[in-house]
N, C-alpha and C positions, 0 to 999 in steps of 0.2 A: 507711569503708564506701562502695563505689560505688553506683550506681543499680543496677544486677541484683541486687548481693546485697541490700540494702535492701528490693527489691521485694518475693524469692524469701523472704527473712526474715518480713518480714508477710503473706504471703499465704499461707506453707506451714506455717513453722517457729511461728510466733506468732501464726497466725490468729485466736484467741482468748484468748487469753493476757494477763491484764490483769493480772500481776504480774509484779517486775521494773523493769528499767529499759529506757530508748531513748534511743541518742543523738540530737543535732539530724540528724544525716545522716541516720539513717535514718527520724527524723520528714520530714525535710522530702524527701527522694529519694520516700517513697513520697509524699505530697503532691502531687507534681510528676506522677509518674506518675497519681493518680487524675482530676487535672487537664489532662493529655494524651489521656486515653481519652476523658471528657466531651467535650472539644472534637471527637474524632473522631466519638463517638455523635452530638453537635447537627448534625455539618456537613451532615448530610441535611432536616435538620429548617428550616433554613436555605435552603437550596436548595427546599427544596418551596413553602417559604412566597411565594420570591421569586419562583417563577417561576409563582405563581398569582393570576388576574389580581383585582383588589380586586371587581370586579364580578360574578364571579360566583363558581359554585361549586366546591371542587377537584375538578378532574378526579381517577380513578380513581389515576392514577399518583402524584400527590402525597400522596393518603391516604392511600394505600399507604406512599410515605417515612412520612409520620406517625406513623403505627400503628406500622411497622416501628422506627421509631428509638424511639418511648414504649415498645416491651416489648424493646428492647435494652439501652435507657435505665435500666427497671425491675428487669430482670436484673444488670445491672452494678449499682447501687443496693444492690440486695439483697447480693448476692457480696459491697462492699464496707463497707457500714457496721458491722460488728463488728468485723472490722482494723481501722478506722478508726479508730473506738472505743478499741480495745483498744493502738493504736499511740499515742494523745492519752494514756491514763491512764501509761502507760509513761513517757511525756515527764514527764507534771505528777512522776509518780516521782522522774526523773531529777534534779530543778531541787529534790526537798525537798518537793513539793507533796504530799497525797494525794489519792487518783485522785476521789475523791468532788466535788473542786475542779471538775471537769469541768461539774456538773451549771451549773456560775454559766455555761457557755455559751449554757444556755434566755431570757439575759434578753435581752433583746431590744439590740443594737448592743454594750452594754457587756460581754457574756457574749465575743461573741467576739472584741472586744476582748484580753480578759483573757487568753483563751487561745490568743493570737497572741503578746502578749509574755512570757509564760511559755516558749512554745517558743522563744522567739529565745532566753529565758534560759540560759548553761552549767551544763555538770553541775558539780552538788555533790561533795564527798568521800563517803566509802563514809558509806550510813545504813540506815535501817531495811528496804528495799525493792533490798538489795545493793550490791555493790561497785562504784563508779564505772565503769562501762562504757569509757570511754577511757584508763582505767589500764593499761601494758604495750602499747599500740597508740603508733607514730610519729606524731610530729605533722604536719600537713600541710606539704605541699613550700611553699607560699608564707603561711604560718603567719606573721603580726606578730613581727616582733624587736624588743625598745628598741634602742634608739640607745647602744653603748657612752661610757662616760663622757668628758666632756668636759675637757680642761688647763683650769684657770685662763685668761684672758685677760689676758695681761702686756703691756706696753708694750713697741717696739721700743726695743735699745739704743739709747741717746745721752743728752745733758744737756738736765735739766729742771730747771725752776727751784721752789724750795722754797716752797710758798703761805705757812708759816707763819713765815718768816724772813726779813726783806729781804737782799738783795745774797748770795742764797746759791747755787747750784748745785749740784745733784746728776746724778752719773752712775750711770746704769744698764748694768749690763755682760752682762743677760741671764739672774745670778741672783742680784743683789745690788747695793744700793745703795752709792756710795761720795761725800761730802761733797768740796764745792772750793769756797774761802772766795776770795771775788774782791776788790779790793782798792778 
């Protein structure tokens, strides 16, 4: 899933929607997204702060930024916290959790802890809350492969001498041992 559809997905298609599954892509695309927007929303709130002097009072026009980015701020907020919502319960779905898991987010550092490695967690097989969402979908183009299986490590041909027998030598021919009794 890319970032557009991700976005377009939680914000249109599943705006509400608290059943079901989601994958990490689209948990974590939209993520990204409500975290890109915040940072555009503060970058005024930022600049106002800065450029007003610690002594006195803001000027009109910084207020202005202020006011103006807290009820942009509060607008976005709003818009977004039910997706948000409803995009987390989805996840805890996906991994086997149910969405009620969420509420352990209230507790203070641990909560969201909890539900930061749940989302890094992969999807489950089909369960109670539908079918594996990445089932029938391509795996990603740089997607982990093992390492196919390794030969034996054999010794180069030549003659080695026998630990367990004095005066003995053995050759190795590269796939099998042959005995030479020295004199």
């Amino acid at each position: 899933m890319t970032f557009g559809q991700a976005v377009k997905t939680v914000l249109t298609t599943k705006y509400a929607d608290f059943s079901g599954r989601a994958t990490r892509g689209e948990y974590w695309w939209y993520q990204l997204f409500v975290f890109a927007c915040l940072i555009v929303v503060f970058i005024p709130v930022v600049v106002a702060i800065a450029t007003t002097p610690t002594d006195q009072d803001p000027t009109g026009a910084s207020l202005a930024l202020l006011i103006g980015a807290f009820v942009v701020g509060a607008a976005f907020f709003l818009a977004t916290v039910v997706p948000g919502i409803a995009v987390t319960v989805r996840r805890l779905h996906d991994v086997g959790m149910s969405g009620w898991m969420y509420l352990i987010s209230l507790i203070p550092y641990v909560g969201a802890l909890f539900v930061l490695v749940a989302a890094c967690l992969d999807s489950k097989p089909a369960n109670q809350w539908g079918p594996n969402p990445k089932d029938g979908q391509p795996a990603p183009a740089l997607a982990w492969q093992p390492a196919p299986p390794q030969a034996p490590m054999l010794p180069p041909a030549g003659w080695y001498s026998d630990p367990s027998r004095t005066a003995r030598l053995r050759y190795w021919d590269g796939g099998r041992w042959t005995e030479h009794v020295s004199n």
